[in-house]
N, C-alpha and C positions, 0 to 999 in steps of 0.2 A: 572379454576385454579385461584386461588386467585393472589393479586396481591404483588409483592416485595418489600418489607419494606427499607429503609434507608433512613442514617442519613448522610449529609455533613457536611464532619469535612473542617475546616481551614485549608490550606495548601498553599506551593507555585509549581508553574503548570511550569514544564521544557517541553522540544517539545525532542521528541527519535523516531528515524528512524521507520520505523517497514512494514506491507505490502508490499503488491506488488510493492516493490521498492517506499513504500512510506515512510510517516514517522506518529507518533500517538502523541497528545500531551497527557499527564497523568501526575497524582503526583510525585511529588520526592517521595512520599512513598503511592504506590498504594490501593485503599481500597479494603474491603471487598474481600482475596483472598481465595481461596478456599480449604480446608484441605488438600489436594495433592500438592497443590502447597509449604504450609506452611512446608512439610515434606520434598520437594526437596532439598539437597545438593547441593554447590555452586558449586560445579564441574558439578554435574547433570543440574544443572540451567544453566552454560555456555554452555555444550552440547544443551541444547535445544532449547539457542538462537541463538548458531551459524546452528544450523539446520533452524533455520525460516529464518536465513538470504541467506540460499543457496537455500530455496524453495523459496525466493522472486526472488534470481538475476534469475531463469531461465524461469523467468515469460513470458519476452519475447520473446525468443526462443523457448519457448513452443508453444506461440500464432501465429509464424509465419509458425509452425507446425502445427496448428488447422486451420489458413489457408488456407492449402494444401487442404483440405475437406470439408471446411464449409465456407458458406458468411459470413461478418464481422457480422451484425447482428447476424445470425443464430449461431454464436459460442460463442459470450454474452452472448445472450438470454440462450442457453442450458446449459453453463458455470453456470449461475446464479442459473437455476433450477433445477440442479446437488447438487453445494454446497449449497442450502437451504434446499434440500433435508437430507442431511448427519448433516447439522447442527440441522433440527428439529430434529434428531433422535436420538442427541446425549443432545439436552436439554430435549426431553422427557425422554430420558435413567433417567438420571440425576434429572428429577422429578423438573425442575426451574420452579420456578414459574413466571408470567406474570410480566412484568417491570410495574410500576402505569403507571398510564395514563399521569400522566404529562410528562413522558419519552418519550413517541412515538415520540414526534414531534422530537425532537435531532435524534431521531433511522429513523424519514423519510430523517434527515439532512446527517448522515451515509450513508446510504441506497442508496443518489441521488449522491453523492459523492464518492462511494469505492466500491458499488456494480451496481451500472447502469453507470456513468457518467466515472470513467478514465477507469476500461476496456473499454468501447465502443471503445472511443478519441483514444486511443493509438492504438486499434485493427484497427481502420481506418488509424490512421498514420503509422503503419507497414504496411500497405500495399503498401505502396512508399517510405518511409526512412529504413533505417537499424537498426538492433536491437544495434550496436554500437553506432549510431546516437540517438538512443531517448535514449539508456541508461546515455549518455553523458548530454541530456537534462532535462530526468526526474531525475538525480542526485541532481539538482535544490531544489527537493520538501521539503525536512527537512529545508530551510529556509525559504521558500513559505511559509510551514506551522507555521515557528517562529514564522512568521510576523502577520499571521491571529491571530495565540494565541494569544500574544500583542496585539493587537488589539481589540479581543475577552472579552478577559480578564482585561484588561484596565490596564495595566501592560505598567511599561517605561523601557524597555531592555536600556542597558549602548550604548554611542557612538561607542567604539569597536561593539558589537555587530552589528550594523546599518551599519558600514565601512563594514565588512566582509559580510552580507549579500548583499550589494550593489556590492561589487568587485565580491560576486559568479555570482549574476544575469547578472552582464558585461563578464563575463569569458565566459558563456553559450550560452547570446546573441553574440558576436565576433565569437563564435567556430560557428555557427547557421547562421549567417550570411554567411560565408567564407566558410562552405560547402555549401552553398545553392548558391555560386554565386550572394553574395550581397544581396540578396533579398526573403524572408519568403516563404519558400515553403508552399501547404494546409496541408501537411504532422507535420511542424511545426507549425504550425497554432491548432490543432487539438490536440498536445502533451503543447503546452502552456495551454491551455485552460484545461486538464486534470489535469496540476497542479494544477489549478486556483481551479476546483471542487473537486479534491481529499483534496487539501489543505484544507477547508470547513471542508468535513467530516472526516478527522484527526481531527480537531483541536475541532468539539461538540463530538468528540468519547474518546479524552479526559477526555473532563467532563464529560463522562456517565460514564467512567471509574473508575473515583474516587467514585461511587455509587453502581456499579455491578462489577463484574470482567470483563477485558476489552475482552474475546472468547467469554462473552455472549452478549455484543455493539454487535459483530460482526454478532455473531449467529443470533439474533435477527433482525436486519439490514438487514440478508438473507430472513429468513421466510418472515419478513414486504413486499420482492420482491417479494417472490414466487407467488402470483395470478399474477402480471405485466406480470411477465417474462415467466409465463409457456403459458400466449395470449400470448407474443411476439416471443414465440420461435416460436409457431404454423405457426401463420402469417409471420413468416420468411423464415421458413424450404420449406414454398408452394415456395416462390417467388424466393429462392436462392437454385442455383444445390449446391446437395451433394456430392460428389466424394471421398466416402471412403478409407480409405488409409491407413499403418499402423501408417506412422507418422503423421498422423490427429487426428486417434483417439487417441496416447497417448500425442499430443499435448491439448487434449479439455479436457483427464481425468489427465492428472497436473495440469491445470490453476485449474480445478474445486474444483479436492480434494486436489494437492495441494500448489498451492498457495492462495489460496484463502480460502483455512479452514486449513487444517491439517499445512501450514506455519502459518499463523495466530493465531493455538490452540499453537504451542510451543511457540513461538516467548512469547505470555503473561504470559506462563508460566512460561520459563527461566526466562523472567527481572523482575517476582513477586518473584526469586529464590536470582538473583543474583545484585539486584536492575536497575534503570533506567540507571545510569552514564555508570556504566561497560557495560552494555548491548547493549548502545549507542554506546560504542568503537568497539562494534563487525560489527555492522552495516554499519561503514565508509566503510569496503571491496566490499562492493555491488554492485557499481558501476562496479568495475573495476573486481568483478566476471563475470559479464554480457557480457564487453568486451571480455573474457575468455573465455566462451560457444559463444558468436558469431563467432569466431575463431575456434575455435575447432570442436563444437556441426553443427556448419551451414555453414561453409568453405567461411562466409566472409572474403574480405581483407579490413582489418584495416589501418584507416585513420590515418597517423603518429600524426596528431593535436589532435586526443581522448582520446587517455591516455594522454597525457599531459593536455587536459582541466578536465578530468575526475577528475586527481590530483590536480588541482587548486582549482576544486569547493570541494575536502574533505577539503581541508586545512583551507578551509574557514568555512566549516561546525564545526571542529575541534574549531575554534577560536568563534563560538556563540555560544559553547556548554560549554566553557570557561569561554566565555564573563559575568561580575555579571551583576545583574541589579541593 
């Protein structure tokens, strides 16, 4: 297949929620969208992002579900080589051509960040915190990912900005600390660290974004795993019992197709529909969906300080997405 032509245009780079309860940085006005997209109505484009945003929040109650049936490894690994599966089939469908070569290395930067590095992290720290707990934590990641942007981009975000980002990261560490009994569980140890690499590959998925449509970063970012992950599932699946179940298996085929593609396919849809800013507003619910299927979906009991940190750290998200530079 030949290789994908484009042109970077001039723009200014905002940070919007998106993933598995992560967040994506991209254009205030995303490039090269794709003719279905171009034809979506904004009513249609809101539906579709508020669809990505409910296939993210059950991201971890799915996984705690996948679980029930499979080693942490082994439900990564499989997870990964599911959705790269469905995504190569759906850039072949589609007839995309190869991203030029200079794109790879950003697509291994995706890749080690959104498709290997936070599910693992997280799938590890679910299996000692609650999905209330790292929802609370991983709420964190849209400023996580600000900050890389800035960073990235060599961009000086306003003081307000900086205040609100710091008061989120305080709000998360205090909630973090006081359920842990003072002191960092490996559980949170493993979901810090997941923002740290998710944030990463948000923030160069981004910039690929303004280049291709942001389902093909993605897509692409899958395939680039598929050899890793189809050795890692092998070598995993030996070493770790399966215990088939039903809530295993529809916990491993959500993460797969969807949160992980089909969240991912609408989510860039919608906000190429209904732009970034609005898109972004849909996305502060996230959080506090998640606490909502932990409740419901998994008959945890909810720690009274959750929702109230949950709500701290939007208010703060709300006030960088505010904030001018």
């Amino acid at each position: 297949m030949r290789a994908q032509n484009s042109a970077t245009t001039p723009s200014t780079i905002a940070v919007t929620t998106s993933p598995d309860a992560g967040t994506v940085g991209a254009d205030t006005a995303p490039a090269a969208p794709d003719a279905a997209s171009r034809r979506t109505p904004v009513s249609g484009g809101t539906l579709l992002a508020a669809l990505g945003v409910i296939s993210f929040s059950l991201t971890f109650p799915s996984t705690v579900w996948g679980l029930e049936s499979f080693g942490p490894w082994s439900l990564v690994a499989v997870r990964s080589v599911l959705a790269a599966l469905i995504a190569g089939a759906f850039l072949l469908a589609g007839r995309v051509p190869l991203p030029e070569r200079r794109h790879w290395a950003g697509l291994a930067v995706v890749a080690g960040g959104v498709v290997v590095g936070f599910p693992l992290l997280t799938t590890l720290a679910l299996q000692t915190s609650t999905t209330s707990h790292a929802a609370v934590v991983v709420g964190l990641l849209p400023l996580t990912t600000a900050t890389f942007a800035a960073i990235r981009t060599g961009r000086r975000p306003s003081r307000m900005f900086w205040a609100a980002a710091v008061a989120g990261a305080v709000v998360v560490l205090a909630f973090t600390l006081q359920q842990s009994g003072g002191a960092l569980s490996t559980g949170d140890l493993y979901l810090f660290g997941a923002l740290l690499v998710c944030a990463a590959g948000y923030t160069e998925g981004g910039r690929l974004a303004r280049l291709m449509p942001g389902w093909q970063v993605i897509g692409w970012a899958l395939v680039l795993c598929l050899p890793l992950m189809a050795v890692g599932a092998a070598v995993a699946l030996a070493y770790e019992p399966v215990h088939l179940t039903a809530h295993g298996i529809v916990g491993l085929v959500w993460v797969a197709a969807g949160s992980t593609f089909f969240g991912l396919y609408v989510w860039y849809r919608g906000m190429a529909a209904i732009g970034i800013p609005r898109a972004s507003q849909l996305q502060l619910a996230q959080p506090l969906l998640t606490l909502v299927w932990s409740v419901t979906v998994l008959g945890e009991d909810l720690a009274p300080a959750a929702p109230l940190a949950a709500g701290a750290v939007l208010v703060c998200i709300a006030v960088t997405q505010r904030a001018k530079s």
